[in-house]
ZADO-1210 file (C-alpha; in nm, 4 decimals, padded with zeros to 6 digits):
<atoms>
<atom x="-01.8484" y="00.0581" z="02.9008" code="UNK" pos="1"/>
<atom x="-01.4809" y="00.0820" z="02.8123" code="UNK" pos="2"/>
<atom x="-01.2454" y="-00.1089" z="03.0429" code="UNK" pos="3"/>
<atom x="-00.9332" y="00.0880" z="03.2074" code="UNK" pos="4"/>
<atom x="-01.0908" y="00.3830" z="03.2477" code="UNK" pos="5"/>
<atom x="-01.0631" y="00.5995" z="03.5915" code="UNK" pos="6"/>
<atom x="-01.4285" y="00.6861" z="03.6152" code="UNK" pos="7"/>
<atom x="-01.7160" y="00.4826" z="03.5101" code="UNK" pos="8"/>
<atom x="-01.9939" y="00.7137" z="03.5774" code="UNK" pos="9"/>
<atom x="-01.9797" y="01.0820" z="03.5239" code="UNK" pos="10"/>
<atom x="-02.2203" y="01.3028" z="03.6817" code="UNK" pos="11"/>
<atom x="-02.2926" y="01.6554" z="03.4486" code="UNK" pos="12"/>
<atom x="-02.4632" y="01.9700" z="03.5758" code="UNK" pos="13"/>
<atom x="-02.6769" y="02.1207" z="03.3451" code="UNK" pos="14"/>
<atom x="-02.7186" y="02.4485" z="03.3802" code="UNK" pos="15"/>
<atom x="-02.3812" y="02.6655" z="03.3462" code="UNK" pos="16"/>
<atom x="-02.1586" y="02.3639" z="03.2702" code="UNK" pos="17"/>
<atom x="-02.3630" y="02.1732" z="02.9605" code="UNK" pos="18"/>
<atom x="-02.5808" y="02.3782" z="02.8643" code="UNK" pos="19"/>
<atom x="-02.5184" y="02.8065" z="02.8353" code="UNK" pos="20"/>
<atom x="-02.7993" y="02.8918" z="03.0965" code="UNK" pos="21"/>
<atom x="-02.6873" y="03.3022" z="03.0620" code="UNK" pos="22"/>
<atom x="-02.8126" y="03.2756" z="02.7128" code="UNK" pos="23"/>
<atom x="-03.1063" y="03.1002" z="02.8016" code="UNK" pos="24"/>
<atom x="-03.1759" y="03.3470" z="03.0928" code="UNK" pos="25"/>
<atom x="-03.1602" y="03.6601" z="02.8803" code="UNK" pos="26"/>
<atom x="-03.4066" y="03.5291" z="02.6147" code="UNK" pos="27"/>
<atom x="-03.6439" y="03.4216" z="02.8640" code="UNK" pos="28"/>
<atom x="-03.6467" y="03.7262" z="03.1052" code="UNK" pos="29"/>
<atom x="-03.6572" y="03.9695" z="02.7438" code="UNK" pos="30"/>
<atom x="-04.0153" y="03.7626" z="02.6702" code="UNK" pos="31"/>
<atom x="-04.1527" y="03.7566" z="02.9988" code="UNK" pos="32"/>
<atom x="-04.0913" y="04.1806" z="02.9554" code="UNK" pos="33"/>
<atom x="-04.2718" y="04.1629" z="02.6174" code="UNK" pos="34"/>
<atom x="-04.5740" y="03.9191" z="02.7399" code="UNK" pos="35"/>
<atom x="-04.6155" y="04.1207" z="03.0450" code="UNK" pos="36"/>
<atom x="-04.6079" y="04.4678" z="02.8669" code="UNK" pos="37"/>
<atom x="-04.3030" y="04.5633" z="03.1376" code="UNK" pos="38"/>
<atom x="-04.1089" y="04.7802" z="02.8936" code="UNK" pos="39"/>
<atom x="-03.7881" y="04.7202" z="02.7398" code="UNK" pos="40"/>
<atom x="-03.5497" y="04.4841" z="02.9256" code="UNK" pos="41"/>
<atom x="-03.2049" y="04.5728" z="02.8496" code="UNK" pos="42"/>
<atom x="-02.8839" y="04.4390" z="02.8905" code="UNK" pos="43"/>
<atom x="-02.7838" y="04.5962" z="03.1895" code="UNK" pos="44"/>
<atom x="-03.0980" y="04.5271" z="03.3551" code="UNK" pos="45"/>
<atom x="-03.0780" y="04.1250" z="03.2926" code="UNK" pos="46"/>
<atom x="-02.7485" y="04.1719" z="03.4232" code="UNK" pos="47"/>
<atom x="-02.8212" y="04.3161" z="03.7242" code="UNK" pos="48"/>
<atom x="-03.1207" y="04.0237" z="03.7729" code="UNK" pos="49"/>
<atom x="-02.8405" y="03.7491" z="03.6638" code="UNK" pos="50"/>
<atom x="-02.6279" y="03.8794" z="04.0019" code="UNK" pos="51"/>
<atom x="-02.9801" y="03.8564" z="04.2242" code="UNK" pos="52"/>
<atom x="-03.0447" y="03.5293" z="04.1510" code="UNK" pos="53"/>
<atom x="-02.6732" y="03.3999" z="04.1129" code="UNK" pos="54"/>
<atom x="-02.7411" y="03.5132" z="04.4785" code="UNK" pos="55"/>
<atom x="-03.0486" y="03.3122" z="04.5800" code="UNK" pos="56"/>
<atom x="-02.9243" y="02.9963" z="04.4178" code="UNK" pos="57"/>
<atom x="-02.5890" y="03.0084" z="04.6356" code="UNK" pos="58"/>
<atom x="-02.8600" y="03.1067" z="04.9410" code="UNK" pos="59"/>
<atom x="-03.0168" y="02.8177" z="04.8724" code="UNK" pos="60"/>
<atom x="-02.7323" y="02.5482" z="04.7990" code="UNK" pos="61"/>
<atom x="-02.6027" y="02.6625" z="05.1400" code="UNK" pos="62"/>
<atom x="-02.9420" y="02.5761" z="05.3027" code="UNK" pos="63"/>
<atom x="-03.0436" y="02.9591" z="05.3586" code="UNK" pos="64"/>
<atom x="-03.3746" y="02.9571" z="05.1521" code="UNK" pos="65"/>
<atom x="-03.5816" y="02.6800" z="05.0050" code="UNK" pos="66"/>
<atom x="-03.6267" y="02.6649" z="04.5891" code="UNK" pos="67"/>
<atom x="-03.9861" y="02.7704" z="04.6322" code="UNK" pos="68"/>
<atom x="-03.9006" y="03.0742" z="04.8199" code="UNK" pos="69"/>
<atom x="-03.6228" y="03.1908" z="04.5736" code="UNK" pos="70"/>
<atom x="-03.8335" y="03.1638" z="04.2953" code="UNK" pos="71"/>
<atom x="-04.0662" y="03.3920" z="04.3625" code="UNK" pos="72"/>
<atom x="-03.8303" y="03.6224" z="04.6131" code="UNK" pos="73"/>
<atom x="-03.5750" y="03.6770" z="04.3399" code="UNK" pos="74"/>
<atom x="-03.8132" y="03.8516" z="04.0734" code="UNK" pos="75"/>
<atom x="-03.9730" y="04.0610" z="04.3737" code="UNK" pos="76"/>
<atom x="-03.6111" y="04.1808" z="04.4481" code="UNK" pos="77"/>
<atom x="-03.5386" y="04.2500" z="04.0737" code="UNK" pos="78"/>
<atom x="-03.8629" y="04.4593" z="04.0210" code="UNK" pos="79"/>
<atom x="-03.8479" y="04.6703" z="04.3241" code="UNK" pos="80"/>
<atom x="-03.5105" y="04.7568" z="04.2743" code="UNK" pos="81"/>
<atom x="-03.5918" y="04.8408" z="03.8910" code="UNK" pos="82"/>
<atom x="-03.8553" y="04.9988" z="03.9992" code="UNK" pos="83"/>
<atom x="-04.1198" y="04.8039" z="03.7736" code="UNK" pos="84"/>
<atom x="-04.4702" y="04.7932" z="04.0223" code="UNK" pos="85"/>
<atom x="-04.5810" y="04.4618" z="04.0019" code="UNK" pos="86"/>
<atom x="-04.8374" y="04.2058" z="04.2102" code="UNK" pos="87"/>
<atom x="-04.6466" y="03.8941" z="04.4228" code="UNK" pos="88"/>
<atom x="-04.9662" y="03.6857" z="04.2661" code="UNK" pos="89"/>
<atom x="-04.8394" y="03.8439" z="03.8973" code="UNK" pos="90"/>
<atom x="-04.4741" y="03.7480" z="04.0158" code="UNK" pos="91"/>
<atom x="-04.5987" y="03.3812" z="04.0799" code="UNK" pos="92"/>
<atom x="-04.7121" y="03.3574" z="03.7029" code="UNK" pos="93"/>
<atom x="-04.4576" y="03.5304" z="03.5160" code="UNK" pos="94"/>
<atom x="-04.1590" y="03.3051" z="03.7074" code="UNK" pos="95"/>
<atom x="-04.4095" y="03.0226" z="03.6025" code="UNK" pos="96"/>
<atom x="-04.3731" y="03.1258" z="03.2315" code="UNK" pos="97"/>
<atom x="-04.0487" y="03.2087" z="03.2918" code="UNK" pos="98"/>
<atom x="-03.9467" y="02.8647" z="03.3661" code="UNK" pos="99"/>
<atom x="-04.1312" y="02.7511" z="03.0338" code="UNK" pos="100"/>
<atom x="-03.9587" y="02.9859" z="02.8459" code="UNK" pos="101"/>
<atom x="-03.5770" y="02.8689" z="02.9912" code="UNK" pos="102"/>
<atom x="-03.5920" y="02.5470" z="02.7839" code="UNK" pos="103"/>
<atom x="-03.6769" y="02.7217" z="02.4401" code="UNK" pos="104"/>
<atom x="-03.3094" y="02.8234" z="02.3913" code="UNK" pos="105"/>
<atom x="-03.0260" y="02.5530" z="02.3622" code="UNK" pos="106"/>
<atom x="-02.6508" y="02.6865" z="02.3665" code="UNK" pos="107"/>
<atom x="-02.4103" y="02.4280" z="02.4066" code="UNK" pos="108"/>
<atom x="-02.1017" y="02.5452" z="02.6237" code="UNK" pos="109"/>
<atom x="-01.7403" y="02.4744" z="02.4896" code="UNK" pos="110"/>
<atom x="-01.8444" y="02.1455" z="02.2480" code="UNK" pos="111"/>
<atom x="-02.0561" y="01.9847" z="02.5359" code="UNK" pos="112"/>
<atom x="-02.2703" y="01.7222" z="02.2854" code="UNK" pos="113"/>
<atom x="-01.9801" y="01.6730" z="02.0722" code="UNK" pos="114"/>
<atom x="-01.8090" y="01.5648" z="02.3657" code="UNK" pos="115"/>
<atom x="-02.1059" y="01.3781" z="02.5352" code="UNK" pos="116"/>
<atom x="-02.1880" y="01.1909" z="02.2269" code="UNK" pos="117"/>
<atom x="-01.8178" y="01.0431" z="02.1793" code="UNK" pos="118"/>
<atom x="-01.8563" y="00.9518" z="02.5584" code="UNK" pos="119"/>
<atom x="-02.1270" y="00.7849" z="02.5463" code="UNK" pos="120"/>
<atom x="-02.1316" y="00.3721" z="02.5496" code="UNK" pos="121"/>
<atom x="-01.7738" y="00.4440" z="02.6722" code="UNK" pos="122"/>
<atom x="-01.8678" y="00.5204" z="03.0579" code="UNK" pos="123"/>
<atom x="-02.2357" y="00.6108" z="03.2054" code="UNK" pos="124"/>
<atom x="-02.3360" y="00.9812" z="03.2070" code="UNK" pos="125"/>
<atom x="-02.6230" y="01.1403" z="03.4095" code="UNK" pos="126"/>
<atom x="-02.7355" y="01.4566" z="03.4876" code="UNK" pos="127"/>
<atom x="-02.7587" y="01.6362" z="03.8087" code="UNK" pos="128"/>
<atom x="-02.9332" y="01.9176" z="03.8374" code="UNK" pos="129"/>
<atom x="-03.1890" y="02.1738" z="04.0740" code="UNK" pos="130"/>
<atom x="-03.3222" y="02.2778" z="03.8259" code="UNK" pos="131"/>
<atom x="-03.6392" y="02.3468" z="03.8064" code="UNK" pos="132"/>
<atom x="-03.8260" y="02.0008" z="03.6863" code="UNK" pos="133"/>
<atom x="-04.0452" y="02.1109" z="03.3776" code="UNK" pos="134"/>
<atom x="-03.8017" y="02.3633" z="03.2633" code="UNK" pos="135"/>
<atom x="-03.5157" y="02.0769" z="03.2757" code="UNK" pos="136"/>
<atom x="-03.7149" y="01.8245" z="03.0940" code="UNK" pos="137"/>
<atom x="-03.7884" y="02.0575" z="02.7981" code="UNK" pos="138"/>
<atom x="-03.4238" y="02.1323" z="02.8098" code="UNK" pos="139"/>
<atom x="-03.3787" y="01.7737" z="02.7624" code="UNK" pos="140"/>
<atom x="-03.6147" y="01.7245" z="02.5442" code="UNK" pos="141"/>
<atom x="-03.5022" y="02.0152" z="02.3020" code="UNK" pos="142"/>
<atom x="-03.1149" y="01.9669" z="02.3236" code="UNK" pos="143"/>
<atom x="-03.1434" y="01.6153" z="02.2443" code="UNK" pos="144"/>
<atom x="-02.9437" y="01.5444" z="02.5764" code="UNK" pos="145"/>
<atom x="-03.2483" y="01.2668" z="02.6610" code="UNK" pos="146"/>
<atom x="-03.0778" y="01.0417" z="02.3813" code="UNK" pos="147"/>
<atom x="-02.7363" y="01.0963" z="02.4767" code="UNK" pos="148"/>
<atom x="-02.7314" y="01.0587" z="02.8585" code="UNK" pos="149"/>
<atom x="-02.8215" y="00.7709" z="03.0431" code="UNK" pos="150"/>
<atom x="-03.0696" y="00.9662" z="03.2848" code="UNK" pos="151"/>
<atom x="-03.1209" y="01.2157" z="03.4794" code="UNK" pos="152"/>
<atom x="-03.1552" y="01.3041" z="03.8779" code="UNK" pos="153"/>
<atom x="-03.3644" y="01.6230" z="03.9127" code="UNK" pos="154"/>
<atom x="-03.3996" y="01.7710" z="04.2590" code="UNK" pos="155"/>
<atom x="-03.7739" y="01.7878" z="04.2339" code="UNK" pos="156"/>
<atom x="-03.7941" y="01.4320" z="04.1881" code="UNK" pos="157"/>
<atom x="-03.5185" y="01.3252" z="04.4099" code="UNK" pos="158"/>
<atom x="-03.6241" y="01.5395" z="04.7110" code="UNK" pos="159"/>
<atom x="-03.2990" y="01.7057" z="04.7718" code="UNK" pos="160"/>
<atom x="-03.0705" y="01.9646" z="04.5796" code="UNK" pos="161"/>
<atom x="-02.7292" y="01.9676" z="04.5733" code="UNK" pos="162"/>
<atom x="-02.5630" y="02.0169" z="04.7596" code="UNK" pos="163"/>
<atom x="-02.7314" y="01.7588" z="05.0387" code="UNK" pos="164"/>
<atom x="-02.5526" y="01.4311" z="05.0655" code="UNK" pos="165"/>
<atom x="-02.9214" y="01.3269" z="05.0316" code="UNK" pos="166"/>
<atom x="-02.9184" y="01.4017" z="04.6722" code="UNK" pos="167"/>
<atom x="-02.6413" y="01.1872" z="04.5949" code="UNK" pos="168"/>
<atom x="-02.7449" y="00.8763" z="04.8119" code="UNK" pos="169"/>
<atom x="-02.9962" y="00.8712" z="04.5716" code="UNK" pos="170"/>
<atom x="-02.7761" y="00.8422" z="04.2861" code="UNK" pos="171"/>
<atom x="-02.6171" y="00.5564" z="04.5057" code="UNK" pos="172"/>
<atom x="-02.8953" y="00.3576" z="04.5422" code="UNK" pos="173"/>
<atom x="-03.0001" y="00.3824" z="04.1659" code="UNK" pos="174"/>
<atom x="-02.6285" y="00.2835" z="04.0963" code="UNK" pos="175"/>
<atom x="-02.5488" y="00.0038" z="04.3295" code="UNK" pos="176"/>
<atom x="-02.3293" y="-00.1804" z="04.1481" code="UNK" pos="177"/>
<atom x="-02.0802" y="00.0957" z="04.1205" code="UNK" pos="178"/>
<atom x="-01.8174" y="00.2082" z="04.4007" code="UNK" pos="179"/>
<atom x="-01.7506" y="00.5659" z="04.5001" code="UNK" pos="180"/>
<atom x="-01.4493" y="00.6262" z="04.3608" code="UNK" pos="181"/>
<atom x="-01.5840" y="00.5273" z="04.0271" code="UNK" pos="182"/>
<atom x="-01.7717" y="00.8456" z="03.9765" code="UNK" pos="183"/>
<atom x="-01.6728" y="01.1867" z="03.9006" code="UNK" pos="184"/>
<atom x="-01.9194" y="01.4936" z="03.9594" code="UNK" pos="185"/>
<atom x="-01.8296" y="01.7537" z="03.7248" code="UNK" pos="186"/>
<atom x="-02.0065" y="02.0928" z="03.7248" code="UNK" pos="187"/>
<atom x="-01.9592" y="02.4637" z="03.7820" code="UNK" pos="188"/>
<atom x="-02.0494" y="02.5480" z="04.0949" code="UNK" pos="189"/>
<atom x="-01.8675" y="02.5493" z="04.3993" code="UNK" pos="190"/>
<atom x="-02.1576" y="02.5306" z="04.6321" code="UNK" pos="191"/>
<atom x="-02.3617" y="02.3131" z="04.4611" code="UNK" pos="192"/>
<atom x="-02.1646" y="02.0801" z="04.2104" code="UNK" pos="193"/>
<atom x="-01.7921" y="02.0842" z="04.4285" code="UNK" pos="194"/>
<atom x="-01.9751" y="02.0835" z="04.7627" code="UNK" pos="195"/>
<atom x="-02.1871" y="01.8151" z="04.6968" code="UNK" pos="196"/>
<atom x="-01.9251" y="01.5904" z="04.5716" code="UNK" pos="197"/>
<atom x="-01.7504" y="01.6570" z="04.9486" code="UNK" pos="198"/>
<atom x="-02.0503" y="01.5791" z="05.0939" code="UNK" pos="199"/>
<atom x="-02.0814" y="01.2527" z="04.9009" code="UNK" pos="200"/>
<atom x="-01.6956" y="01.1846" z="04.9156" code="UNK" pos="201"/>
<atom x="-01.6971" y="01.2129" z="04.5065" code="UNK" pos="202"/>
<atom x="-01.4189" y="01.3019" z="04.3072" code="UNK" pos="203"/>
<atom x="-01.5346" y="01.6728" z="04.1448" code="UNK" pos="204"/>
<atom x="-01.4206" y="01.8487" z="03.8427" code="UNK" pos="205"/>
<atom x="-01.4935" y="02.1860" z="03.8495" code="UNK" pos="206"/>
<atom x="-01.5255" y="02.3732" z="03.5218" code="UNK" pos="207"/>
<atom x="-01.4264" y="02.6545" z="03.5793" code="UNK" pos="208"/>
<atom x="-01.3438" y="02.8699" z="03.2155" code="UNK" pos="209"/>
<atom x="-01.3596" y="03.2444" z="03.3925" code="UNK" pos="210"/>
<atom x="-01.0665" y="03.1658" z="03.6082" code="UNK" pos="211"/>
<atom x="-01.3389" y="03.2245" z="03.8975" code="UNK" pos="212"/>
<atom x="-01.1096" y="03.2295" z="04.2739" code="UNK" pos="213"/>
<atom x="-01.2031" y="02.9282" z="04.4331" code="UNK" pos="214"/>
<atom x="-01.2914" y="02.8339" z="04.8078" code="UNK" pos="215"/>
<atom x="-00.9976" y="02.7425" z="05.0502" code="UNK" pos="216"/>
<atom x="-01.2455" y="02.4815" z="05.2774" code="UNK" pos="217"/>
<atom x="-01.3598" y="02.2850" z="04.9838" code="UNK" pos="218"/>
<atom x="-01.1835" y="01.9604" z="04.7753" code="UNK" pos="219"/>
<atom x="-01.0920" y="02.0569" z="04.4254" code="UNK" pos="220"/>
<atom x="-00.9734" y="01.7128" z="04.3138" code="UNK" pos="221"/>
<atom x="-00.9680" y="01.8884" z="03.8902" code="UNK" pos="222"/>
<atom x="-00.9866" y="02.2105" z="03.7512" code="UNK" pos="223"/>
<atom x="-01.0567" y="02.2815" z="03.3815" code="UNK" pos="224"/>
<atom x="-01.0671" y="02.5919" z="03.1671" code="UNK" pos="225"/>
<atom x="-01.2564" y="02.3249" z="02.9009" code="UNK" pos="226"/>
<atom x="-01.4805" y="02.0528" z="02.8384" code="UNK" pos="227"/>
<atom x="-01.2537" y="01.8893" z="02.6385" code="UNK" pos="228"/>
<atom x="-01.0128" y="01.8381" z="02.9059" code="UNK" pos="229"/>
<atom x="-01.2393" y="01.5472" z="03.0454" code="UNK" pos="230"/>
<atom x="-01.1306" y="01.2336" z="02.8574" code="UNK" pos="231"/>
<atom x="-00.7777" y="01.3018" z="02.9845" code="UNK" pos="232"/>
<atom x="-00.8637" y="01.2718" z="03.3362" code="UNK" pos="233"/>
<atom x="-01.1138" y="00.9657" z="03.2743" code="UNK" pos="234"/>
<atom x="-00.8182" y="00.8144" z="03.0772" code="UNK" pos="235"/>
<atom x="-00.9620" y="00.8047" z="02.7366" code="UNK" pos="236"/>
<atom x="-00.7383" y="00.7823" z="02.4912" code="UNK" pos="237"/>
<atom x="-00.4449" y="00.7166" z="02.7126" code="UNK" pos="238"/>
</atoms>
């Protein structure tokens, strides 16, 4: 690691802030229609799922719903409302394909493995993420991101999401020889990414390129419009 700098370990989200998860989404929903024999799946209709289960996720995150529940419960929403009859036990295996079917597109966001790459020996990266645990690791897998990062903390495996202090203690104890202050949780989500990092008392970056309004209660310690903002505030190349 390069002496000097700021933070020594950075802490990525995946989905939304590495890796483009709305393109991801709209591929996998579009083959789940065709390997189901649903119909067509248009634009508007992905969109209109995209806003239901924006919805669960922040449910969850805020400790409203479990993972398991939202799983299932968001696709039951999205058909009804569509209209589209279809069985909770058919539900249960098209989300199960569905998560297969997340990690076979890989859209960087704004330069994201340029920028990861030229980071790396320089200061420790890992990934945090809920995601689901066999869709991430064929994400990883896929993208390549297994050889850039240093590892990876998957909610699955840790036994918490974000945003539970939980989650980060065990980053903590995997990372003992490292203070607080010497990480930096960067991500796009208030309540999962920007909360957690208040739980944990973590610096956060949020990355936030829509110009999305923020929330008044939580600690914004950075705010970028791009990825390639973050060697400035680690102080590479200062």
């Amino acid at each position: 690691m390069r002496d000097g700098l700021k933070y020594k370990v950075l802490l990525w989200d995946i989905d939304g802030t590495i890796l483009n998860f709305k393109a991801a989404e709209k591929e996998a929903i579009r083959m789940g229609f065709r390997n189901y024999h649903l119909g067509e799946c248009t634009d508007e209709m992905i969109a209109r799922y995209s806003v239901i289960n924006d919805r669960y996720w922040r449910e969850m995150e805020l400790g409203r719903t479990t993972k398991e529940a939202l799983l299932i419960d968001r696709f039951m929403e999205f058909f009804e409302k569509e209209g589209i009859r279809i069985t909770r036990d058919t539900v249960v295996s098209f989300n199960d394909d569905y998560q297969l079917d997340l990690g076979e597109t890989i859209v960087f966001n704004d330069g994201a493995d340029e920028l990861l790459r030229d980071l790396k020996g320089k200061v420790l990266q890992y990934a945090v993420t809920n995601g689901n645990k066999v869709t991430q690791e064929k994400k990883f897998a896929r993208s390549g991101l297994l050889k850039i990062l240093d590892g990876a903390f998957i909610s699955e495996e840790v036994g918490a999401e974000k945003p539970r202090p939980e989650f980060f203690e065990a980053v903590f104890r995997a990372l003992p020889e490292f203070k607080k202050e010497e990480f930096l949780v960067i991500g796009d989500s208030l309540t999962a990414d920007m909360l957690g990092a208040n739980n944990a008392h973590l610096a956060c970056c949020w990355y936030n390129p829509k110009e999305r309004a923020g929330m008044e209660e939580l600690r914004i310690d950075y705010e970028i419009r791009s990825l390639r903002e973050i060697p400035g505030i680690i102080g590479e190349g200062n």
